[in-house]
MDAnalysis code that builds the backbone (N, CA, C; Angstrom):
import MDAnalysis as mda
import numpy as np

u = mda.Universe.empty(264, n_residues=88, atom_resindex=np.repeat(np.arange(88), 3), trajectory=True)
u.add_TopologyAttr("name", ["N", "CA", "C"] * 88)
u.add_TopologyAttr("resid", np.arange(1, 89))
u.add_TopologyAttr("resname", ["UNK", "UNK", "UNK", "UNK", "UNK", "UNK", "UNK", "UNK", "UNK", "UNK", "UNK", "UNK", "UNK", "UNK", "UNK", "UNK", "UNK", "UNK", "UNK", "UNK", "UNK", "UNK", "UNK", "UNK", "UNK", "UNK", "UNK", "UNK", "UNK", "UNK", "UNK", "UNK", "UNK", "UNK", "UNK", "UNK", "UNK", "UNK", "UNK", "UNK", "UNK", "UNK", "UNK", "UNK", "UNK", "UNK", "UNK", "UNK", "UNK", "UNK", "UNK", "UNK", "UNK", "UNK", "UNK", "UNK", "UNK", "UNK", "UNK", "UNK", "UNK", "UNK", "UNK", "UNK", "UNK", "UNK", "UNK", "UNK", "UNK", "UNK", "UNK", "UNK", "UNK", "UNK", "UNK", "UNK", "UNK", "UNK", "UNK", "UNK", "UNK", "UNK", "UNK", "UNK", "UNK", "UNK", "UNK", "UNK"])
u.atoms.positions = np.array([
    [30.270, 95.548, 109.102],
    [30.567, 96.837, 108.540],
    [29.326, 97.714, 108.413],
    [28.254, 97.090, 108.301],
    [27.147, 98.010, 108.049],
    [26.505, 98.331, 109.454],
    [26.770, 97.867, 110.545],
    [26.509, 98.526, 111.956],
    [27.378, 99.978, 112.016],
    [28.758, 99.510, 111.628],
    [29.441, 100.868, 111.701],
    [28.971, 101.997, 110.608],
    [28.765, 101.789, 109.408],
    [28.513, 102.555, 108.465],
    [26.971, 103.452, 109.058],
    [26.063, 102.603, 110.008],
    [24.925, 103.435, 110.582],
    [25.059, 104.413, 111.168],
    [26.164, 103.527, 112.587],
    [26.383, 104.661, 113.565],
    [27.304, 105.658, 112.619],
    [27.835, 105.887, 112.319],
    [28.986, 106.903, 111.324],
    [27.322, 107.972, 110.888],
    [26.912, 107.169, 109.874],
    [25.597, 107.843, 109.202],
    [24.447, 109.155, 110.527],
    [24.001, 108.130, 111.575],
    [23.556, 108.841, 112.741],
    [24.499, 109.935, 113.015],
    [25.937, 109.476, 113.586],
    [26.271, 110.720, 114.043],
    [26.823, 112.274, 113.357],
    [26.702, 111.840, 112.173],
    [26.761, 112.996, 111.173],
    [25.845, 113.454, 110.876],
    [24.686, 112.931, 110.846],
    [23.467, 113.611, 110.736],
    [22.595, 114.189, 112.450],
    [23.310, 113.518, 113.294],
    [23.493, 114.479, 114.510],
    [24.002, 115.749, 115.091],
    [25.063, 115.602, 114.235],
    [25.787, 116.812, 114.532],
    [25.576, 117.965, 113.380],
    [24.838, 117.770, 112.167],
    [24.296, 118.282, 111.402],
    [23.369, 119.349, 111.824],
    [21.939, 118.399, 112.294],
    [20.918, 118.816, 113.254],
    [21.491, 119.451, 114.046],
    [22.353, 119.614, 114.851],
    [23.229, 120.502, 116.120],
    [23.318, 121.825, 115.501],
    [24.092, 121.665, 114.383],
    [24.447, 123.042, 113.893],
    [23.599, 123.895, 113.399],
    [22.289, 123.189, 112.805],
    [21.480, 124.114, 112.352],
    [20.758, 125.383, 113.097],
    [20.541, 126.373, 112.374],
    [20.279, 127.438, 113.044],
    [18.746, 127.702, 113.411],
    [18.326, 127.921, 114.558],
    [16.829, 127.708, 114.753],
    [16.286, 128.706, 114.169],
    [15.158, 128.069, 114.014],
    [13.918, 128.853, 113.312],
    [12.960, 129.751, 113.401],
    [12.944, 129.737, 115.011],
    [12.215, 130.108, 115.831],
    [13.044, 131.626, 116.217],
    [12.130, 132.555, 116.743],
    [13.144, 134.147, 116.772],
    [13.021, 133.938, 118.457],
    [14.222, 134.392, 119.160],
    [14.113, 134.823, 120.681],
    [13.696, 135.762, 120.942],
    [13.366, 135.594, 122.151],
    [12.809, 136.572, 122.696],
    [13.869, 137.962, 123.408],
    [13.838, 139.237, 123.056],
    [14.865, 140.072, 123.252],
    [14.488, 140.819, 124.220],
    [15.693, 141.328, 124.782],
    [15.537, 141.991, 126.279],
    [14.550, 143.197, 126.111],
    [15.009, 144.063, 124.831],
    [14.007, 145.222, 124.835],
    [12.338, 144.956, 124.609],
    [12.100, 143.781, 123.812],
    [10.739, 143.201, 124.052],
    [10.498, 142.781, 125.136],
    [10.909, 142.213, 126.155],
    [10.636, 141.337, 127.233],
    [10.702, 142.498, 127.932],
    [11.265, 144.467, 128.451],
    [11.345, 145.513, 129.056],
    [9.750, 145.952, 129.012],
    [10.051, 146.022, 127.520],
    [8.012, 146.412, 126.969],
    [7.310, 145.669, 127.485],
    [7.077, 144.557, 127.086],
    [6.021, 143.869, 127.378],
    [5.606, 144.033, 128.811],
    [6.741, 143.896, 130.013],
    [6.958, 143.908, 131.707],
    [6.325, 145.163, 131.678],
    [7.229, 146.250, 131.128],
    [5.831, 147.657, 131.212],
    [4.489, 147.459, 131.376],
    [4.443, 146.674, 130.281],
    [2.521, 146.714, 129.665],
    [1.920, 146.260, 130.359],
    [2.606, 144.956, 130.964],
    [1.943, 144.436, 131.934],
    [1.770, 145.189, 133.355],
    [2.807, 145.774, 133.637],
    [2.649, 146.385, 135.137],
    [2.032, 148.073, 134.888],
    [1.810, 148.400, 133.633],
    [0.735, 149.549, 133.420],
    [-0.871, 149.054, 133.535],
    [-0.961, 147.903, 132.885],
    [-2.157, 146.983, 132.886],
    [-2.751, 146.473, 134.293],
    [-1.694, 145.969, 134.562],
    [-1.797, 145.251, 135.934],
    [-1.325, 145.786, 137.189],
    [-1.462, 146.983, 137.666],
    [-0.727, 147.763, 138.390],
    [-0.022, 146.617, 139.667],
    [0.932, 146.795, 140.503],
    [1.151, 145.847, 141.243],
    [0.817, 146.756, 142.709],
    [0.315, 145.850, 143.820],
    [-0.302, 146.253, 145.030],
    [1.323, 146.573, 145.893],
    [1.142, 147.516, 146.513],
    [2.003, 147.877, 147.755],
    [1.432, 147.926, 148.647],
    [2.703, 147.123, 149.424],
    [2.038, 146.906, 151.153],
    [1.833, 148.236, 151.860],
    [0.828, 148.400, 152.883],
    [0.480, 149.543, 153.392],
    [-0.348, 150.607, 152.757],
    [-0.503, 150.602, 151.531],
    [-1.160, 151.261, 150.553],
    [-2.469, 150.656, 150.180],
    [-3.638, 151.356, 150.734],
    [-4.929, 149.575, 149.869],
    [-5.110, 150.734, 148.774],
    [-4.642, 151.944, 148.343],
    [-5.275, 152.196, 146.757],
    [-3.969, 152.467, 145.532],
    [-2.899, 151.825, 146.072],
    [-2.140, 151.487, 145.461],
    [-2.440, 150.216, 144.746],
    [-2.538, 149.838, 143.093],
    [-2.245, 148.883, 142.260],
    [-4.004, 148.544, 142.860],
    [-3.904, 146.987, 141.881],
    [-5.645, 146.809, 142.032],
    [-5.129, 145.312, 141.957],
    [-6.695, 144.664, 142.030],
    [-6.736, 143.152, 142.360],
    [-7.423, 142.454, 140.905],
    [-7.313, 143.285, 140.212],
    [-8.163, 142.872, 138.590],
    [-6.856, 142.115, 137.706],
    [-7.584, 141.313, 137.085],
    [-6.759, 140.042, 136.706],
    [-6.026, 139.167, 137.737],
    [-6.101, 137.722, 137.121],
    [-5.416, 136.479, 138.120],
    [-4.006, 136.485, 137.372],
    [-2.939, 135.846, 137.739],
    [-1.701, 135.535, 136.806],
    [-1.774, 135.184, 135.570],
    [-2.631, 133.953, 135.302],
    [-3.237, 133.744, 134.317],
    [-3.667, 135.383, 133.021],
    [-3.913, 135.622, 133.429],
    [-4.376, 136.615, 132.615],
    [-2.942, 137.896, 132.588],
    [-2.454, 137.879, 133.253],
    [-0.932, 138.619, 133.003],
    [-0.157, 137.930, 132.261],
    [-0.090, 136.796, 132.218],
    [0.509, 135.712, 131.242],
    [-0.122, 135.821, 129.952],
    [-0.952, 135.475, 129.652],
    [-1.618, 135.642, 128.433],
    [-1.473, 137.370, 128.056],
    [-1.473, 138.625, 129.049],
    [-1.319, 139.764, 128.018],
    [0.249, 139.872, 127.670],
    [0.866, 138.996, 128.963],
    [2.453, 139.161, 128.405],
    [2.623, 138.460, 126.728],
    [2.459, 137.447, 127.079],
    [2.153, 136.768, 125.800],
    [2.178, 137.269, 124.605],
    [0.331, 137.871, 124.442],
    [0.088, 138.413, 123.414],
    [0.915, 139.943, 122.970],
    [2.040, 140.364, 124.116],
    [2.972, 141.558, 123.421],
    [4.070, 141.201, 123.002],
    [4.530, 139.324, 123.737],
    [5.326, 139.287, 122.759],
    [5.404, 138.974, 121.543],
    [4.455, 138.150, 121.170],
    [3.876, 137.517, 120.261],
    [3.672, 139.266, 118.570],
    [3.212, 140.046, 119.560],
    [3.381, 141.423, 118.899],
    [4.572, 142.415, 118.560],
    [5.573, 141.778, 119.333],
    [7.053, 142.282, 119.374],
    [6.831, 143.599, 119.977],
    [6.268, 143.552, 120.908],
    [6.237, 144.624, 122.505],
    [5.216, 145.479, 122.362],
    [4.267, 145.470, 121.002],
    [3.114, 146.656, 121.009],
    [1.838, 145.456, 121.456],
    [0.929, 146.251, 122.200],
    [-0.124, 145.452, 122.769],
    [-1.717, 146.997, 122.376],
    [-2.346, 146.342, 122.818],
    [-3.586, 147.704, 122.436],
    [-3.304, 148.688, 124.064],
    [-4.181, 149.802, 123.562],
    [-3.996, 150.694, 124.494],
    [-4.936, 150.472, 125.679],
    [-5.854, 149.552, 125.648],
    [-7.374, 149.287, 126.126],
    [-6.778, 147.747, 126.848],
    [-6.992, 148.017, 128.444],
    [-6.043, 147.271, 129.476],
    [-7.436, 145.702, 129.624],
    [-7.037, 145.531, 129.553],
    [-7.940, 143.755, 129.242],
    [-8.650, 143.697, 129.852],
    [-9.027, 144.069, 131.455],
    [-10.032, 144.164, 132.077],
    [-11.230, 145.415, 131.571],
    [-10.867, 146.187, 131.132],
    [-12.049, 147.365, 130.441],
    [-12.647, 146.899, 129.332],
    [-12.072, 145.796, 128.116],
    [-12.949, 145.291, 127.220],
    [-14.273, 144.615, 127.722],
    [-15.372, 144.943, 126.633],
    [-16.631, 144.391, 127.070],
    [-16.837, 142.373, 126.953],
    [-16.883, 141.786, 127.792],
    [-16.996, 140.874, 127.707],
    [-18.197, 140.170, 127.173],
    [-17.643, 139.550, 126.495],
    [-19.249, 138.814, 125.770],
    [-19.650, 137.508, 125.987],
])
């Protein structure tokens, strides 16, 4: 009886855990619109046939991390595009 009384115990406290409501906030379309802005104001993107269209400054890496840090801001980022800060 006390094998059953476990599993009983587990799966109610499984389905408990299921229902709970996360904690964590999603990420929303109008933040995730902004942020894609910021980034492609920041990061202009290159067009073919064009060489002074968009630029080659920043790796992905670094579009990731400013995406990041706007969402992390809920879509406001600074006005000062990551490659113009003075590096130290």
């Amino acid at each position: 009886m006390s094998a059953r009384n476990t599993r009983t115990t587990i799966g109610i406290a499984f389905v408990l855990a299921l229902s709970l409501p996360a904690t964590a906030s999603a990420l929303t379309a109008e933040v995730a619109r902004a942020c894609e802005a910021a980034v492609a104001k920041a990061f202009p993107p290159r067009q073919v046939g064009n060489p002074a269209a968009g630029s080659a400054k920043g790796s992905a890496k670094d579009q990731r991390e400013y995406f990041n840090k706007c969402v992390t801001n809920n879509g406001k980022v600074d006005d000062v595009p990551p490659d113009s800060k003075s590096s130290k």
